[in-house]
MILOFI-589131 format. One record per residue (C-alpha): x, y, z. Coordinates in steps of 0.25 Angstrom, whole numbers, plus 5000, padded with zeros to 4 digits. Layout:
% MILOFI-589131
XYZ...
//
This chain:
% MILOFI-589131
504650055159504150045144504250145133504850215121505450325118506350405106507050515105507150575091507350725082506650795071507750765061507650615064506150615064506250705050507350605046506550475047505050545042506050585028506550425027505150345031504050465029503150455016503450515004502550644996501750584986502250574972501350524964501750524947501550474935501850354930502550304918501750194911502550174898503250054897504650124900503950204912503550044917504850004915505650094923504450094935504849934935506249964935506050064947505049974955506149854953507249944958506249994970505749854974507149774973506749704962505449664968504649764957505449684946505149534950503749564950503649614937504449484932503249394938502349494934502649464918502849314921501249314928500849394915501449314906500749194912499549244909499449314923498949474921498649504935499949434941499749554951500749484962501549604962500449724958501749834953502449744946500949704938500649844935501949864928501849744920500449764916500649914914501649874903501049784897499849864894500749974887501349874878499849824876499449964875498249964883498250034896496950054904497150134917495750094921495949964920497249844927498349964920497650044932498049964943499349944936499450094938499050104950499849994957501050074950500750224954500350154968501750104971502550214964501750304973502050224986503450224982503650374981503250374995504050275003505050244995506150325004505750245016506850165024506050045021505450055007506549945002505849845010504549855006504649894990504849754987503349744993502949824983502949724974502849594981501549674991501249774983499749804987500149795003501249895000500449984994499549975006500649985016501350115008499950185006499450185018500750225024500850335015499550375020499750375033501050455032500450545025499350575036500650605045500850455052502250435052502250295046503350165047503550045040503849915045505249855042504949715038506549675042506449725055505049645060504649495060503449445060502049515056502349685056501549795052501649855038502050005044501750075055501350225060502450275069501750345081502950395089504450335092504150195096502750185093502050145081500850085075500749975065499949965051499749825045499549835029498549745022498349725008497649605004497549534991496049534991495949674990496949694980496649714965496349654957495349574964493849614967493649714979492849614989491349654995491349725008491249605016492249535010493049655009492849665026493249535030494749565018495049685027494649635042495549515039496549605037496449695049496549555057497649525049498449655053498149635068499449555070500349665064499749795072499649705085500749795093500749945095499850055095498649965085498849975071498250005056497849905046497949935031497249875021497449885007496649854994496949894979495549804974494449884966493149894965492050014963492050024978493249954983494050064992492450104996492249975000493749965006493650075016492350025020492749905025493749945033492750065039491749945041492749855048493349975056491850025060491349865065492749855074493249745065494649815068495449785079495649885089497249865090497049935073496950085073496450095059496350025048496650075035496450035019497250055006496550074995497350064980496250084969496750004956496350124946497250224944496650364944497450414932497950514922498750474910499450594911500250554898500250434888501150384898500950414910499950394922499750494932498850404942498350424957498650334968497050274970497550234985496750264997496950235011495750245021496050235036494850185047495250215062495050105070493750145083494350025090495750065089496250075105497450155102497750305101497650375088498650385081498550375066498450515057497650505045
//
């Protein structure tokens, strides 16, 4: 005989939902003096282990090079640069100081919202070393949470070999597993590529995933991009609607879904200094037709 069960209580459910659920928003200000960058560098450091710190030291070794876009950990960039353009005095939110801003609000943002979880310790230090793929993988799972998917994420000490980024929890013993994408090509500061090019970027990808979802109930595959151009995120969603709608998807995928973090901030400066900025990121999800599994997902 094969199966599962579980027994469990309200006050153990409400228990676990307070330690691992997704934080209310709180979005603020943020402080782009030179004191107000300092102590946010303090803080990451502190958040990140030391990660957050190490970066900015090779951060100012690439720049000192000759190096402006040493962009190997995005955070620990925006900060440098940030400061160096109000020594300079030359701040332009609609220009690189943007992204700076944005990168910063993004993962100040993410961090107000899981920052409680069991699990946080281990991935902040990815916030620095794989910043664009942790933004991906903390959007998206705010997203989803938010839509009332109770949502895990996966232990990296306690698996070996290839393992899902997180997972939805459908019921005691039973989940489903989302792989996270984020590749380079479709990261600022390069060029968002053409459609075509842009198809064959995201289908490698989804083929790419298949070996992390290949047990279980099927699976979701995220992919994210932060590149720019007039019609990138138009562009973005399209292909995936494209490759969902010609059954470029495998059927074990329930849906595939894309991150999109725009580069410019939509901002305010509320004060000489001070920035109150919206998060510009949007995540779209396409159902998958050929799916042959139950539904399940709430969005």
């Amino acid at each position: 005989m094969t199966g599962g069960a579980a027994f469990t209580c309200d006050q153990e459910i409400g228990r676990v939902a307070a330690e691992t659920g997704v934080r209310p928003s709180q979005q603020g200000n943020l402080d782009i003096t030179s004191d107000g960058l300092t102590a946010l560098q303090t803080t990451l450091d502190l958040l990140t282990d030391g990660a957050f710190g190490e970066g900015v030291a090779s951060t100012k070794r690439a720049i000192l090079a000759g190096n402006d876009r040493f962009l190997k950990y995005p955070p620990a960039w925006a900060v440098t640069h940030l400061l160096r353009r109000i020594d300079e005095g030359l701040l332009d939110l609609g220009g690189v100081d943007g992204v700076a801003v944005v990168y910063l609000q993004t993962l100040l943002h993410l961090v107000t919202r899981w920052q409680h979880h069991p699990l946080f310790s281990l991935m902040s230090k990815a916030l620095v070393y794989e910043f664009h793929h942790s933004v991906v993988m903390l959007t998206v799972a705010s997203y989803l949470a938010d839509h009332g998917n109770q949502i895990g994420f996966t232990n990296p000490r306690s698996v070996r070999g290839r393992s899902p980024d997180l997972f939805v929890n459908l019921g005691p013993s039973e989940r489903v597993a989302i792989e996270v994408k984020a590749p380079a090509e479709l990261q600022w500061p390069n060029s968002f590529p053409p459609l075509k090019r842009l198809d064959r970027v995201i289908e490698k990808q989804l083929k790419n995933a298949r070996g992390q979802i290949a047990s279980g109930p099927g699976g979701i595959v995220v992919v994210g991009s932060s590149a720019v151009s007039a019609d990138s995120r138009k562009l973005f969603e399209a292909s995936m609607a494209s490759l969902v709608g010609r059954g470029k998807v495998s059927s074990r995928m329930a849906a595939v879904a894309g991150v999109y973090l725009g580069p410019r901030p939509r901002a305010v400066q509320s004060s000489p200094t001070s920035i109150n900025s919206e998060i510009a990121a949007e995540v779209f999800i396409h159902i998958n037709p050929r799916f042959n599994g139950p539904g399940f997902l709430k969005v």
